[in-house]
C-alpha positions in Angstrom: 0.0 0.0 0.0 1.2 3.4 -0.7 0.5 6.7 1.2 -0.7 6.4 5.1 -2.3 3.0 4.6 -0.7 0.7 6.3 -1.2 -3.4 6.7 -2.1 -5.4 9.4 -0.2 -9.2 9.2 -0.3 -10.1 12.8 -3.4 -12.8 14.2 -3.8 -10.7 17.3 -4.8 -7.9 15.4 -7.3 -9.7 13.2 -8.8 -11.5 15.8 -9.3 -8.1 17.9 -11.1 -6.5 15.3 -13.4 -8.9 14.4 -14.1 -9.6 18.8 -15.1 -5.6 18.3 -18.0 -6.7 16.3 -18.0 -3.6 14.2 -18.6 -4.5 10.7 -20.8 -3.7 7.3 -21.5 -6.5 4.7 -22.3 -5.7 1.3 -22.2 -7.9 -2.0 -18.8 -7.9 -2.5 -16.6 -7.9 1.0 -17.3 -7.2 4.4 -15.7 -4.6 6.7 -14.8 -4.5 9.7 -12.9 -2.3 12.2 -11.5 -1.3 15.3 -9.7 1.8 16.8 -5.9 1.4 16.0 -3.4 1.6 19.0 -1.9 4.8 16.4 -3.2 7.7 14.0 -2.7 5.2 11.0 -4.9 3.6 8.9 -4.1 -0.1 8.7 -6.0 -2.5 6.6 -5.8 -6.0 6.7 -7.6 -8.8 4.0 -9.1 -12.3 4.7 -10.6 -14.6 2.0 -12.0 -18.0 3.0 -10.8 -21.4 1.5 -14.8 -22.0 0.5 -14.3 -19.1 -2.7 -11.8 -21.6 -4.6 -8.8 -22.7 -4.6 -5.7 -20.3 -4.3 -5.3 -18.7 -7.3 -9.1 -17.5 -7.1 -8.4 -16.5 -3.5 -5.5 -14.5 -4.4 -7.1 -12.8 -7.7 -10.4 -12.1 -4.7 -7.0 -10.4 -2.7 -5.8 -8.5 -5.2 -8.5 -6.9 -6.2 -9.6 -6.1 -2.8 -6.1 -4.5 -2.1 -6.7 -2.0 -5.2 -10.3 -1.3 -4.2 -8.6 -0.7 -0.5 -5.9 2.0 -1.7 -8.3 3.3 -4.2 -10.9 4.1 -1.2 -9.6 4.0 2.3 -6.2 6.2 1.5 -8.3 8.9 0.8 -11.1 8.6 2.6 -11.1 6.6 5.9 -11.1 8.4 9.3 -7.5 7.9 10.6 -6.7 6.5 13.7 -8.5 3.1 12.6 -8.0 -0.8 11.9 -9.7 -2.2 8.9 -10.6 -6.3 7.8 -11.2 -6.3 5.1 -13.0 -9.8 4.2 -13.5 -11.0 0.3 -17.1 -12.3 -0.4 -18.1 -14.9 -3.7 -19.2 -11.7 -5.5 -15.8 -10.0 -5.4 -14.2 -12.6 -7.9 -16.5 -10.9 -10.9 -18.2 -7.6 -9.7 -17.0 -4.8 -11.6 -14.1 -2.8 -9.8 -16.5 0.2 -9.6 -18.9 -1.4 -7.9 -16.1 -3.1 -5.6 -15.8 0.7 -4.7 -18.7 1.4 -4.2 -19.1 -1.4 -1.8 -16.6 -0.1 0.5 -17.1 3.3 0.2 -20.9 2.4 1.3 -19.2 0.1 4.1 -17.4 3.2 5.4 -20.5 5.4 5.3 -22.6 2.8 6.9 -20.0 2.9 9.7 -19.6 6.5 9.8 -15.5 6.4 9.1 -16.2 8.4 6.0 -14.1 11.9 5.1 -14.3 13.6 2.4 -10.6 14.9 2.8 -7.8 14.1 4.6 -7.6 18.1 5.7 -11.1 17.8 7.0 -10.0 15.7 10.2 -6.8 17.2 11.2 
């Protein structure tokens, strides 16, 4: 990820957010989040075994990770953990509407900005 997007990697971390039980599901991932120990943005991405086999699972990641630094770089309250987890719809739903999905996720959540300056 470029900018101030960063990525969460450890278990800990994934398995505090989703205790937090703070999350938005639409067609093609579900969200959820936490309040980061810091003022970054951190995302992290989980795709079951039950969408394919790997290379499905990784293609699901990849586009996920765009749709991520497309969205939350720009517009995601700072100061927040992210999970980002790929549904059966991400593998084939048009990237706009992958964006659409998770800028609805953020609104739903109320973790929308329209600007970076806006916050600080």
């Amino acid at each position: 990820m470029r900018g101030r997007v960063g990525r969460i990697t450890r278990r800990a971390d994934f398995v505090r957010i989703a205790g937090r039980n703070r999350r938005w599901v639409t067609p093609g991932l579900t969200l959820q989040t936490d309040r980061a120990p810091t003022d970054a943005v951190r995302v992290g991405f989980t795709v079951t075994r039950r969408l394919g086999k790997a290379v499905a699972r990784n293609r699901i990641k990849r586009r996920l990770r765009a749709v991520a630094e497309h969205v939350l770089e720009h517009h995601a309250l700072p100061g927040q953990d992210f999970v980002v987890i790929g549904r059966s719809d991400a593998l084939t739903r048009p990237f706009a509407a992958l964006c659409e999905d998770m800028e609805k996720a953020l609104k739903g959540l109320h973790l929308w900005t329209d600007t970076l300056e806006a916050v600080r």
